[in-house]
C-alpha positions as a Markdown table, in Angstrom:
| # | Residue | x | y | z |
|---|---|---|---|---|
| 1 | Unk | -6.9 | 1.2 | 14.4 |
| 2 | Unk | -4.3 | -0.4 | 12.2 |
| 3 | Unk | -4.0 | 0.0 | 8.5 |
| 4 | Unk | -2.0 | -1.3 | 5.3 |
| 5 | Unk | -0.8 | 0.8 | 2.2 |
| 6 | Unk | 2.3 | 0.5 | 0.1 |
| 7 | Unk | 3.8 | 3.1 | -2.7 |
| 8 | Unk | 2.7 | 6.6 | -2.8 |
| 9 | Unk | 5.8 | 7.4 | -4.5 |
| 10 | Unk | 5.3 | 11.4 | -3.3 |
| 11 | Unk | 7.3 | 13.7 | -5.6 |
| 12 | Unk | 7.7 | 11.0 | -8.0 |
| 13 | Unk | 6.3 | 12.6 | -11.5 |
| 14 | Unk | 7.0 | 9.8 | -13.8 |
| 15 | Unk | 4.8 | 7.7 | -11.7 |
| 16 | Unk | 1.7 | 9.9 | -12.6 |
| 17 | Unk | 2.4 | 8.5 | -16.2 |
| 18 | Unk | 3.4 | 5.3 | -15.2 |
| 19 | Unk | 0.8 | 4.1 | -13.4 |
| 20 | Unk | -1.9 | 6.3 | -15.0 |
| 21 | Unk | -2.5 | 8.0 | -11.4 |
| 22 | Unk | -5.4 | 10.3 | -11.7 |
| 23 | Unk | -3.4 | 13.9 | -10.7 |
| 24 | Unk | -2.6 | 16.6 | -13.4 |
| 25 | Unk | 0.5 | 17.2 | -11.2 |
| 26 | Unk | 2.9 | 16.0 | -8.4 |
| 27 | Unk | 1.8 | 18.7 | -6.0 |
| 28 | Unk | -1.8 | 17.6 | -6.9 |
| 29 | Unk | -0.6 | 13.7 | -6.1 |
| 30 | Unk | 1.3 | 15.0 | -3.1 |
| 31 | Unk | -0.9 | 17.0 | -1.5 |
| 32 | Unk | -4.1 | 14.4 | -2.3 |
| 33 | Unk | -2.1 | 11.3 | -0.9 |
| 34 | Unk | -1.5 | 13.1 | 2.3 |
| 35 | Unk | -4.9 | 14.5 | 2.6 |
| 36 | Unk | -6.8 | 11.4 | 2.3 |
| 37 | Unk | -4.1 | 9.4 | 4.6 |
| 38 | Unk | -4.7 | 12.3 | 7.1 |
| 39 | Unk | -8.4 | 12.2 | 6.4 |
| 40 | Unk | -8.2 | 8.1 | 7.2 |
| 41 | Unk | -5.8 | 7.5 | 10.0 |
| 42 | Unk | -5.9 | 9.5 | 13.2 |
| 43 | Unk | -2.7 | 10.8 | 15.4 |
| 44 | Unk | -3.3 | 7.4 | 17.7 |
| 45 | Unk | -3.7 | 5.0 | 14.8 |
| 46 | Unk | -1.0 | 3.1 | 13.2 |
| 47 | Unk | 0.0 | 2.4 | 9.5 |
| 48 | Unk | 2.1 | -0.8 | 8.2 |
| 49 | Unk | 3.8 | 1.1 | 5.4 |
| 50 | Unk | 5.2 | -1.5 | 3.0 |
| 51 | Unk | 7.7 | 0.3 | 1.3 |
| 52 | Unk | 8.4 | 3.2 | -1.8 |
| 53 | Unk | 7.8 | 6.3 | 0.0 |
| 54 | Unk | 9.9 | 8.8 | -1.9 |
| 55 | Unk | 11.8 | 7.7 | -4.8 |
| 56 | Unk | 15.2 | 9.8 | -4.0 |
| 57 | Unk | 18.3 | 8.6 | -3.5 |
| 58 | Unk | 19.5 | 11.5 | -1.1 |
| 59 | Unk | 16.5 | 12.1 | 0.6 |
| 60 | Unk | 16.6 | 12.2 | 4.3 |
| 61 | Unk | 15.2 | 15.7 | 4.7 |
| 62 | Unk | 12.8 | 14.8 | 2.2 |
| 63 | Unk | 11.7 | 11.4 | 4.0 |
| 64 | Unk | 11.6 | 13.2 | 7.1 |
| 65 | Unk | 9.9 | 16.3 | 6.1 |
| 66 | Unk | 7.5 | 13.9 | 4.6 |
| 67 | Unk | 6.6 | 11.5 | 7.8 |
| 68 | Unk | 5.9 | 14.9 | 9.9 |
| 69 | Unk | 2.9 | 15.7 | 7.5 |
| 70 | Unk | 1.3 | 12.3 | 8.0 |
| 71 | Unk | -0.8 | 11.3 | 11.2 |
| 72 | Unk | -0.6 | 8.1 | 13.3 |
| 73 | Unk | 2.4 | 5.8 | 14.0 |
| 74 | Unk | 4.6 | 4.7 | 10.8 |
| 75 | Unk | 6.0 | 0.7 | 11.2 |
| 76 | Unk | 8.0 | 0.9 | 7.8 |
| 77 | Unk | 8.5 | -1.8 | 5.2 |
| 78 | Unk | 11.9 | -1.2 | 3.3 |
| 79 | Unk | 11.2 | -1.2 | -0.9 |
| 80 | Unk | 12.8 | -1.1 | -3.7 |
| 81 | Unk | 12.8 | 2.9 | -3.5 |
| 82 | Unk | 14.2 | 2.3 | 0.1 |
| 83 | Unk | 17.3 | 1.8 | 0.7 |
| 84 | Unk | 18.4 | 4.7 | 2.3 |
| 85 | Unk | 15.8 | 5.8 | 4.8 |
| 86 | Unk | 16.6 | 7.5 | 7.9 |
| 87 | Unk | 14.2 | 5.5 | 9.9 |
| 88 | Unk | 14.0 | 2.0 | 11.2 |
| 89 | Unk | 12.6 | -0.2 | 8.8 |
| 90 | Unk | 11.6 | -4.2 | 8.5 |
| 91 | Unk | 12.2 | -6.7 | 5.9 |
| 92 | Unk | 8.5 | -7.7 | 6.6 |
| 93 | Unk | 6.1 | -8.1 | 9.6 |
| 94 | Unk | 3.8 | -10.5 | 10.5 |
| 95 | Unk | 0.3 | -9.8 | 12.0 |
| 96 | Unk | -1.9 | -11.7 | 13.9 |
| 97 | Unk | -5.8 | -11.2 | 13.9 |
| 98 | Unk | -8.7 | -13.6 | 15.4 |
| 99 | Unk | -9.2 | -15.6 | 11.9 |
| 100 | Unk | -5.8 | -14.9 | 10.0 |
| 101 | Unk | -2.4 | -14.4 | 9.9 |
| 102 | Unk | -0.9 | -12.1 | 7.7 |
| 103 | Unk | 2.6 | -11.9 | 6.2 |
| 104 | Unk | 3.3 | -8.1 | 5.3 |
| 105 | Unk | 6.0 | -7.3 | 2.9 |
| 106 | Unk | 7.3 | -5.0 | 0.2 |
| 107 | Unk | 7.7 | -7.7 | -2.9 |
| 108 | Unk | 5.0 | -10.6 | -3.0 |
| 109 | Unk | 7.6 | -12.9 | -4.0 |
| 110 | Unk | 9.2 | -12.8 | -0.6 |
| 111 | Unk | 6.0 | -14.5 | 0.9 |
| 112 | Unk | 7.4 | -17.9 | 2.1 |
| 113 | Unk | 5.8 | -20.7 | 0.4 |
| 114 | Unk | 5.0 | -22.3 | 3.6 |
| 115 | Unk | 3.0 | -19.3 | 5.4 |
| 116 | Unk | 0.1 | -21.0 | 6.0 |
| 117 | Unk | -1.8 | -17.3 | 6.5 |
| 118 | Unk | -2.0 | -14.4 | 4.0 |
| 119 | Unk | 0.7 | -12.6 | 2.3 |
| 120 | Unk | -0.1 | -8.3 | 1.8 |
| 121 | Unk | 2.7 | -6.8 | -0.3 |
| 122 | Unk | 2.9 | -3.8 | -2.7 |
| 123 | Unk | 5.5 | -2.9 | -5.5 |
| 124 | Unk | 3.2 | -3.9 | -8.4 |
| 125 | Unk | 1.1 | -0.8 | -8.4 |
| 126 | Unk | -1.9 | -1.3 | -11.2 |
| 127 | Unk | 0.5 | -2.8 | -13.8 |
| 128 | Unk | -0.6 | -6.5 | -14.5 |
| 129 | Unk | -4.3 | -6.3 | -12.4 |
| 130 | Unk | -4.2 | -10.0 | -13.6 |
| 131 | Unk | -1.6 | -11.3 | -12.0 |
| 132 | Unk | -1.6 | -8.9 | -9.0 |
| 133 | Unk | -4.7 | -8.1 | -8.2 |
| 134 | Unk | -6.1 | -6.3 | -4.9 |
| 135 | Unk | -7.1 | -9.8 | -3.6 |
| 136 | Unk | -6.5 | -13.1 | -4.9 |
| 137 | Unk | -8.3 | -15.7 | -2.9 |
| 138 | Unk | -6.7 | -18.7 | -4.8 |
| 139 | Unk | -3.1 | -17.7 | -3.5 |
| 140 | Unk | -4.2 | -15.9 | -0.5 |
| 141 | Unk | -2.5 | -12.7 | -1.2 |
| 142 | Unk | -3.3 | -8.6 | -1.6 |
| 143 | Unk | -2.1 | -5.9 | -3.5 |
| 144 | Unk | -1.6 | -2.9 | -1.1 |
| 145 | Unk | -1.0 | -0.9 | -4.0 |
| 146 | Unk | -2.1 | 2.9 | -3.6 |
| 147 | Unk | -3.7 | 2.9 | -6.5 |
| 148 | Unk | -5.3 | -0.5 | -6.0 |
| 149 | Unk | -7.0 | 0.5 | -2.7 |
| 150 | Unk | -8.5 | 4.0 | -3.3 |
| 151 | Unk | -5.2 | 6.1 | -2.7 |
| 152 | Unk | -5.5 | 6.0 | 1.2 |
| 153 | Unk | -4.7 | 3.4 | 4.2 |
| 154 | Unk | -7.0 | 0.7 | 4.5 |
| 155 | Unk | -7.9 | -1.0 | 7.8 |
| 156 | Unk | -6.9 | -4.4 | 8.5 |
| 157 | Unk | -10.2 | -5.8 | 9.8 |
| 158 | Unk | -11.5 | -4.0 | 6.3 |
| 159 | Unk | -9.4 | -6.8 | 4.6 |
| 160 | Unk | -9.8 | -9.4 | 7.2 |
| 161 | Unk | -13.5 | -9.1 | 5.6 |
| 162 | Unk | -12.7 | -9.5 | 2.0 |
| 163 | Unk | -10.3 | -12.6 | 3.1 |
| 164 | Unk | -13.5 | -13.8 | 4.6 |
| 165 | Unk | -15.4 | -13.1 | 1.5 |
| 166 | Unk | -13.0 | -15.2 | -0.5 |
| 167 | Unk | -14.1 | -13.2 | -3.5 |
| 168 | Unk | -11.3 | -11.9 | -6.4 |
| 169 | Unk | -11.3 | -8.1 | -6.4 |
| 170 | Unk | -9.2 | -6.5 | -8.5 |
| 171 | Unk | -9.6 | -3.0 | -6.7 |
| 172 | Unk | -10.6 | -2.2 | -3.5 |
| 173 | Unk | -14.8 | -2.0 | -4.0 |
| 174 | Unk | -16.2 | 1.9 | -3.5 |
| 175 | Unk | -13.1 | 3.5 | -5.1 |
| 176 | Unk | -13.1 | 6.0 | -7.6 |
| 177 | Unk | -11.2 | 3.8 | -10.3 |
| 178 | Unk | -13.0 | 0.6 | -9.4 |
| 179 | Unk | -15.5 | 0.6 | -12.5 |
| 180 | Unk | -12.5 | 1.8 | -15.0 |
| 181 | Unk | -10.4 | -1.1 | -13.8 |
| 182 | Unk | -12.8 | -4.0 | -13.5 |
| 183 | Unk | -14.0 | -3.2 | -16.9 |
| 184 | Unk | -10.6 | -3.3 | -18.7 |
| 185 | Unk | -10.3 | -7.0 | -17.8 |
């Protein structure tokens, strides 16, 4: 199986606050993120990681230390938290299903105009839900956000069926946060 997340930001405190993650700590948020990414993804699956997986600017141990905890195959979108990764990373990627193609990139502003397919991006977290939204059918786009789609890796045929759907979610349906969110629209 293949799945999409962006930003889990482990060992980043001030994004508890920031982006009003539900964790009393960072070993809380660490240790949850990696649990529910292990509980998801098995050691023969693969993950399209787009980008801000530790914010640190000397952090090759850390990064590494970090990829040995979770399971599956990691194809790595460079963000903004990035640049100094010890690992082979993309600029974006493009994947191709039966009834889409999608565009996957760290900043949603870096999906071409002319893609003709979908664009999945992260970097906005939960910040402006209205403008960046889990999926926006009128500009064919999704918001891989962790704390958009249930803190875990979503599938792609999971979000081949909301592009089907055509429907504006502004969080992935079934998560914990889904009700909070949708009701301070």
């Amino acid at each position: 199986m293949i799945y999409v997340v962006s930003d889990l930001h482990l060992e980043h405190g001030n994004i508890i606050e920031y982006c009003d993650r539900p964790f009393e700590s960072v070993g809380e948020m660490n240790r949850t993120l990696v649990e529910n990414w292990n509980d998801v993804v098995g050691p023969n699956d693969t993950v399209l990681f787009l980008g801000d997986l530790v914010p640190f600017e000397d952090r090759e141990h850390v990064v590494l230390n970090w990829l040995d905890e979770l399971e599956g195959t990691i194809v790595f979108v460079e963000g903004n938290h990035d640049e100094a990764i010890p690992i082979t990373s993309h600029e974006f990627l493009t994947y191709e299903t039966t009834n889409v193609d999608l565009y996957l990139t760290h900043y949603p502003r870096d999906i071409p105009d002319d893609w003709n397919g979908w664009g999945i991006y992260g970097h906005h977290h939960n910040n402006d839900v209205e403008r960046y939204p889990f999926v926006d059918p009128a500009k064919r786009r999704i918001n891989a956000s962790v704390e958009l789609v249930g803190f875990e890796p979503v599938p792609i045929p999971e979000l081949v069926g909301y592009i089907e759907e055509k429907r504006h979610l502004v969080v992935r349906p079934g998560t914990e946060r889904e009700d909070a969110l949708q009701s301070s629209l």
